[in-house]
Phi, psi and omega in degrees: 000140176281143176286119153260108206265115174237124167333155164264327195245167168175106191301162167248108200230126160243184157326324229265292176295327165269345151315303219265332180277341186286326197281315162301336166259331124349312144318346160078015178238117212255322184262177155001031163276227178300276203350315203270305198288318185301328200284318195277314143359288182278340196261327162292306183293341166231011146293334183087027140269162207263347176219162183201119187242118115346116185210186196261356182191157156281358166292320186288317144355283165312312176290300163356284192292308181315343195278328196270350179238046315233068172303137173210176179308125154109318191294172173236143149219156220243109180205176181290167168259002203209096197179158170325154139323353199256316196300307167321288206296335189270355189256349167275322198291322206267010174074024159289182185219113151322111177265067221272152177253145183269158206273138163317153167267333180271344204248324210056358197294185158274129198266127186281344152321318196261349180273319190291356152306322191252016162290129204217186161287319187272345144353095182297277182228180162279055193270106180279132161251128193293079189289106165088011131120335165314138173276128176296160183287101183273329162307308141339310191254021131280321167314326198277300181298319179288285195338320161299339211052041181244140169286141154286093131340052221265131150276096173251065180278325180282013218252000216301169148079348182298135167208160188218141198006087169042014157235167202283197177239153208115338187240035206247299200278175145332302175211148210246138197212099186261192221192119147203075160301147193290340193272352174296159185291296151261179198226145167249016234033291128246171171150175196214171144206158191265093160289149190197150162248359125331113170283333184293295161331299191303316193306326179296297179315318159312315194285310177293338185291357195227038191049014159095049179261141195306319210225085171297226190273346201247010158288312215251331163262003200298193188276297150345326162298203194230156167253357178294133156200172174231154208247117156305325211171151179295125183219184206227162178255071185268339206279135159283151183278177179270301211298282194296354187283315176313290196320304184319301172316305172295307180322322184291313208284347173247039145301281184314324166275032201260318206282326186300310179294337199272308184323305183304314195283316171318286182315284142004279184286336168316311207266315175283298186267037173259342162275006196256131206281350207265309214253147147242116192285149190316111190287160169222123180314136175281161188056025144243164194242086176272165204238353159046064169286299189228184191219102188259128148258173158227153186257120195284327184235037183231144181248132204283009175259329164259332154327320169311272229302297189309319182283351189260348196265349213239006200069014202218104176307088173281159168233191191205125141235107339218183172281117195277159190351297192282332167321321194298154159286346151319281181312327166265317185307309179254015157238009196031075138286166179213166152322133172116319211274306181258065188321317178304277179340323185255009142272323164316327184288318168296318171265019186268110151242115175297122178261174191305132197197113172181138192328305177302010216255110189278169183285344167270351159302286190331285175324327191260352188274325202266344150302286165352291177307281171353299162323286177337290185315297207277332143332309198276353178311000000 
């Protein structure tokens, strides 16, 4: 076979986006301005929600929100073992303790069985992750939370554009905490935002993302504005810029068709590897709608470290989503986790590879990523 080198990942930037960043910097508002208030706008109107705060990351996102529902030392919150390092690390940054829960075997999502195990007197709140772009059972974990008095957190970094019974996702939790890192179904280059239908929340946030100033930048310097403001509360330098807000706007508007392009290609691969005995592909639930941020298989009789290795020998860039929480040495050194604690979760990890998914991603790449496996598999006979 000829090496063809296909990425695992790729934003998709076209003309559209460099107009509107060309355009933005001519204009000279360069931090936090119309750019940011319009993005948030168009991003409320089409998740279908009543507020949307623009911030610089989901992590920063994450963090907010645990700040804004006024998550503290001595707290609990409730999350997957099998997520990013960000989900973990702000609920240890508010000197709360990651309470991690074990995983769906089909979804990879937090198994809601497993969060009502870990319901403590102290438990605040949830924070559920849409793993790969799927929706977590969210009617089971709202049930939970009112039952409890807790808050909902949705980590939706893979999910924007994402719905769970015919609604988007964003309109479920307290607050909804999205991503759009170049490697996300859309990109600001980096940036994040928070969705809430609570004005009180959204007001906090606002407030907080900017060192707890009375007024942000475009309050204070717009033609309308003030140059006055008061530091309210200790707050953080969280807030988006007008440059990644450029980006965002053409982004937004071929969100769908970026979610429409990850599916077909998600089918594709669905439609080749659902009879092959080696693999197992990702399910998608009914009456939710995945958006296949990634497109993770696992593998049953292949050890997934040289399957990496053998598909990059073959050109085709594979990834692991992820490692979970607790492997890591942090999580066993200060909350003592150990191997072992989350069994679902460390079997998934152990057989997981995200193959190559992404709009630019043409159907005969798709084809060469499924020969390839193929080559691999069958090498291995």
């Amino acid at each position: 076979m000829e090496k063809t080198t296909i990425p695992f990942a790729l934003p998709f930037i076209d003309d559209e986006e460099v107009e509107e960043i060309v355009k933005t910097v001519r204009s000279g508002w360069l931090t936090m301005g119309p750019k940011t208030v319009f993005f948030e706008e168009e991003l409320a109107q089409y998740i279908g929600v009543k507020h949307v705060v623009a911030v610089n990351s989901c992590t920063a996102a994450l963090h907010l929100s645990l700040i804004a529902l006024r998550i503290e030392k001595g707290d609990e919150v409730i999350t997957s073992p099998y997520t990013f390092a960000a989900t973990g690390n702000v609920i240890a940054h508010v000197g709360a303790r990651p309470v991690l829960a074990d995983i769906e075997c089909d979804t990879y999502n937090i198994d809601p069985e497993q969060i009502m195990e870990h319901i403590t007197s102290k438990t605040r709140a949830i924070i559920p992750v849409h793993f790969a772009g799927q929706p977590c059972d969210l009617k089971e974990i709202q049930e939970i939370a009112e039952d409890h008095n807790l808050w909902v957190i949705e980590d939706a970094a893979h999910a924007i554009g994402a719905e769970y019974a015919h609604k988007r996702i964003g309109t479920f939790g307290d607050t909804t905490c999205f991503s759009f890192y170049p490697t996300k179904n859309m990109t600001t280059g980096e940036g994040g935002a928070i969705a809430t239908e609570d004005g009180k929340i959204a007001d906090r946030l606002r407030k907080i993302r900017l060192h707890g100033l009375s007024k942000d930048a475009w309050k204070r310097y717009s033609a309308v504005g003030s140059w006055y403001y008061e530091i309210e509360e200790c707050g953080w330098k969280y807030n988006m810029t007008d440059l990644q807000a450029a980006i965002g706007i053409p982004q937004l508007k071929k969100l769908d068709w970026f979610i429409e392009t990850r599916r077909r290609l998600a089918s594709i691969y669905d439609n080749a590897l659902r009879s092959n005995k080696d693999i197992v592909i990702p399910a998608e639930k009914p009456g939710r709608l995945h958006v296949y941020h990634l497109y993770p298989i696992l593998l049953k009789t292949f050890y997934r470290d040289i399957f990496i290795q053998k598909m990059a020998q073959c050109g085709i860039n594979c990834s692991v989503h992820f490692i979970p929480l607790h492997l890591h040495p942090y999580y066993q050194e200060t909350f003592g986790y150990k191997p072992g604690d989350f069994p679902n979760a460390e079997q998934v990890y152990e057989q997981e590879v995200s193959l190559p998914l992404y709009p630019g991603l043409s159907d005969e790449n798709v084809e060469t990523v499924l020969r390839s496996i193929e080559e691999v598999l069958r090498n291995n006979e």
